[in-house]
C-alpha positions in Angstrom: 32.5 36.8 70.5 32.9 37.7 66.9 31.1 36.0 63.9 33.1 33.8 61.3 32.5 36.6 58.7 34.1 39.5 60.9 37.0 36.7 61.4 37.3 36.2 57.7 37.1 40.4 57.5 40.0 40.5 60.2 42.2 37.6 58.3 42.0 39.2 55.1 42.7 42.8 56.5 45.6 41.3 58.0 47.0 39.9 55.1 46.6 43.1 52.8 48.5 45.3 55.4 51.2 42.9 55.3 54.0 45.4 54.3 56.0 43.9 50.6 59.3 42.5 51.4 61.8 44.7 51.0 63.4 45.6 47.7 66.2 43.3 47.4 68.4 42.3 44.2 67.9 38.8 42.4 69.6 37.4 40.1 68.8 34.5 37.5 71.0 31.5 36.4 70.5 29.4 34.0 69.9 25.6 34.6 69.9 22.4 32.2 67.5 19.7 33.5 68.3 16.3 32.6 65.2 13.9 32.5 63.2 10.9 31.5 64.0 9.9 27.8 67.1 11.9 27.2 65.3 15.2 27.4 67.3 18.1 28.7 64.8 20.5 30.1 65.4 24.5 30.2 64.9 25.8 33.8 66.1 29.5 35.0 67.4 29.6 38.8 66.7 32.9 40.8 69.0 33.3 43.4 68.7 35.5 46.6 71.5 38.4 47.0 74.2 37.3 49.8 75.9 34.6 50.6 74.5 30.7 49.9 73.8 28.4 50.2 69.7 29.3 50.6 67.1 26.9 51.2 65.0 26.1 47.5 62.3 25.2 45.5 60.9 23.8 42.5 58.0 25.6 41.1 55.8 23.1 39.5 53.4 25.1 36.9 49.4 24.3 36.6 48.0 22.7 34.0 48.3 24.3 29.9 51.1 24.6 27.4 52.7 27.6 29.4 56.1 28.0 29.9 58.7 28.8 33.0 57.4 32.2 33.2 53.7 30.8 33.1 53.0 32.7 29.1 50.8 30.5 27.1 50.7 32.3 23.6 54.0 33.8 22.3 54.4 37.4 23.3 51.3 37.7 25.5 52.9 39.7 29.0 51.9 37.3 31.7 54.4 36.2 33.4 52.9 35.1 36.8 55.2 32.4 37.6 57.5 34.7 37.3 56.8 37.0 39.5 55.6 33.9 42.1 59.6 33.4 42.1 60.9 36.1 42.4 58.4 37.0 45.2 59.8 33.9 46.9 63.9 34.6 46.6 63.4 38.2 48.0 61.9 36.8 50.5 65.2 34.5 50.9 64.4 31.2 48.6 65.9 30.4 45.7 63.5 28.9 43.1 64.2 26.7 39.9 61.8 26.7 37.3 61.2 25.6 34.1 59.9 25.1 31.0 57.8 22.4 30.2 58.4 19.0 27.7 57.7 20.2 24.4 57.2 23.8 25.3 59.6 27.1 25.3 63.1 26.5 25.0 62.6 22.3 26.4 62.6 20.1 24.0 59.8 17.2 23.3 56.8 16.1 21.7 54.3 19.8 21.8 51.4 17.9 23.8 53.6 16.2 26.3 52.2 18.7 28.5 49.0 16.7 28.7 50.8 13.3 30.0 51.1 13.1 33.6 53.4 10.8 33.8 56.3 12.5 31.9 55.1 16.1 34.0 55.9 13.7 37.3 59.1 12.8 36.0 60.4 15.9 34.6 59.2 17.9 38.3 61.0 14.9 40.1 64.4 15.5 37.3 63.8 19.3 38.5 64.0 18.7 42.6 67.3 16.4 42.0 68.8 19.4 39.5 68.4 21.9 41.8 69.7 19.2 44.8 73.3 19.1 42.6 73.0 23.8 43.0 75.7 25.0 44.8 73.6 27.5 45.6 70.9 25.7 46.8 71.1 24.3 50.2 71.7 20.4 51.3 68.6 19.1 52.7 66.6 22.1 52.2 65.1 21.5 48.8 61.2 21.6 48.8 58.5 21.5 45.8 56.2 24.5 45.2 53.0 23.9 42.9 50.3 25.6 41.7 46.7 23.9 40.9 47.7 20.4 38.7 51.1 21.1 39.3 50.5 21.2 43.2 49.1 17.4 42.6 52.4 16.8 40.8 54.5 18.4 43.4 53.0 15.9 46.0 54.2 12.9 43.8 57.5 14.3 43.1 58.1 15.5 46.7 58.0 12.1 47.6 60.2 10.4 44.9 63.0 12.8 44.9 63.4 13.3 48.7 62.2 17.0 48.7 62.0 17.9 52.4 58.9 20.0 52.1 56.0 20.3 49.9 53.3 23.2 49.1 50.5 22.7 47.0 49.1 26.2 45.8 45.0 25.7 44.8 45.5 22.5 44.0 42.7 19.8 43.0 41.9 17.1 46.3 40.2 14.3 43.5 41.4 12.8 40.8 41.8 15.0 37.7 39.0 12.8 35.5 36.2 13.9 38.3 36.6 16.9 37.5 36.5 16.9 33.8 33.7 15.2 33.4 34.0 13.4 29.4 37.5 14.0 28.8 38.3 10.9 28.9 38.1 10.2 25.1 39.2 13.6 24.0 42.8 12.8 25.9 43.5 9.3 25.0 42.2 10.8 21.4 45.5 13.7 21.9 47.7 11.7 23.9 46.8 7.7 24.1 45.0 5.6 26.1 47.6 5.0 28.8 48.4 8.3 29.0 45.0 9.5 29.7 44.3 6.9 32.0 47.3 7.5 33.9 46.4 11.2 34.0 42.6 11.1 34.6 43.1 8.6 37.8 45.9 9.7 39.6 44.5 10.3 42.7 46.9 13.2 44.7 44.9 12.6 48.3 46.8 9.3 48.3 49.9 11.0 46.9 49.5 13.7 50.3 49.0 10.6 52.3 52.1 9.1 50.9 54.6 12.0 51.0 56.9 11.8 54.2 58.0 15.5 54.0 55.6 18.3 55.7 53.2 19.7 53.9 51.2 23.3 53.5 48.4 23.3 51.6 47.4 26.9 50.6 43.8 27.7 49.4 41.7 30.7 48.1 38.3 31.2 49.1 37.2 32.6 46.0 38.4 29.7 43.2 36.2 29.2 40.8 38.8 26.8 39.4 39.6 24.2 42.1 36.6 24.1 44.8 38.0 25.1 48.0 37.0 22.8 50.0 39.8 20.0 48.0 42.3 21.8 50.5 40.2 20.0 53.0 40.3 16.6 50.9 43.8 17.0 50.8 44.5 18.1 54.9 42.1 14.5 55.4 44.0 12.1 53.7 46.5 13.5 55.0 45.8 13.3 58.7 44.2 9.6 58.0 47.6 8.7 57.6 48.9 10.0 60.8 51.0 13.1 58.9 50.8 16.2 60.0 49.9 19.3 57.6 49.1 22.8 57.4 46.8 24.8 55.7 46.6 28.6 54.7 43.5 29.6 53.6 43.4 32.7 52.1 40.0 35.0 52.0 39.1 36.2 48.6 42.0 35.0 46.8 40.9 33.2 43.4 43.0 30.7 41.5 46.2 32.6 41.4 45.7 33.3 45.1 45.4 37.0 44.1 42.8 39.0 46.4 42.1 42.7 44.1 44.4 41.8 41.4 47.6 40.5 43.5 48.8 38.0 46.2 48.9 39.5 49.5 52.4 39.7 50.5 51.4 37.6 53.6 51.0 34.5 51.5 55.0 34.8 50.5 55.9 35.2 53.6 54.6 32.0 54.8 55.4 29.8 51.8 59.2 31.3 52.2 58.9 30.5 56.2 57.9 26.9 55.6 60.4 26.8 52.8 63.2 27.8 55.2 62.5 25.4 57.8 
């Protein structure tokens, strides 16, 4: 009988020789996001070649000042949030991000970004957006989120009716336990309410609460979010009586990326659960 590490060697060899999915055009839309506050939030849409309507997504962005495309600083060339989406519409999903309160093209106070509770409402103003797409398909609108934003994704799944949810390396404990002291440096930036609300959200109870199924995909090799959250997450989750899966993928750090890029496998599954 094989060992768990000759397992682990077959699982990742499988998912490297996963072929790429094939070339295929995509095109990008623009899309106004009306949310809490009177904010209008800029989101791009890409859109799968052939006839819609296609199942969707929201991709929900980890925590920083980054934009839609995932750039932090002006004129830096990583764009990984871009190339997450259009990953996911070749691959037949159409996926609606945006950029964050305060940041890029979206109006908003510049630190918004560090208030959880406007990040919850604006992914939630994002899921019913795309919900009003033509070319996004009735009762096929899921949330996609990496690391913080897979926490938020949970929360916002649940209050905007989103009819699946995947959390990519996303923290299983409240934020504050894992940022030990930053406690008074937030409510310092931000506000006392804010940082309370953001430091104690807890997103097990969030994956507990949210009626919609749920993937929860996780690298082996984050040095980010400790792997084994994905099994916090997979816990509360089956206390509850839901059912969920969970992807882990071997060698894949923070961004999922296993020698510099996300096996194509990883796509494929996301866009499989995200279809149906």
């Amino acid at each position: 009988m094989p060992g768990p590490r000759t397992l682990r060697a077959a699982a990742l060899a499988a998912l490297l020789a996963a072929a790429p999915a094939p070339a295929a055009a995509v095109r990008e839309v623009p899309v106004p996001i009306p949310s809490a506050g009177g904010v209008t939030l800029a989101g791009a849409l890409t859109v799968p070649d052939g006839p819609g309507p296609h199942p969707a997504v929201v991709l929900v962005s980890g925590l920083g000042p980054n934009d839609r495309d995932g750039v932090v600083i002006p004129g830096v060339a990583d764009r990984v949030y871009g190339d997450w989406a259009r990953a996911l519409t070749r691959r037949g999903v159409a996926v609606l991000r945006y950029d964050k309160r305060g940041i890029g093209r979206s109006p908003g106070p510049p630190l918004a970004w560090l208030d959880l509770r406007l990040l919850r409402a604006d992914a939630a103003a994002a899921v019913r957006a795309l919900a009003r797409r033509p070319e996004a398909a009735r009762g096929r609108i899921g949330v996609v989120g990496h690391s913080l934003g897979g926490d938020i994704a949970l929360w916002a799944g649940r209050a905007a009716g989103a009819r699946g949810v995947v959390p990519l390396a996303a923290p299983g404990r409240p934020l504050g336990s894992l940022r030990a002291g930053a406690d008074p440096l937030l409510a310092a930036l931000v506000g006392r309410a804010a940082a309370r609300a953001t430091l104690a959200a807890d997103p097990r109870r969030d994956a507990a609460r949210l009626p919609a199924p749920l993937l929860v995909v996780q690298g082996t090799a984050d040095r980010v979010v400790p792997p084994a959250d994905a099994g916090r997450l997979a816990r509360a989750r089956r206390a509850a009586g839901r059912p969920v899966r969970v992807l882990v993928v071997p060698r894949a750090d923070h961004f999922l990326a296993v020698a510099g890029r996300v096996p194509p496998a990883v796509w494929a599954r996301v866009a499989r659960f995200a279809r149906g």
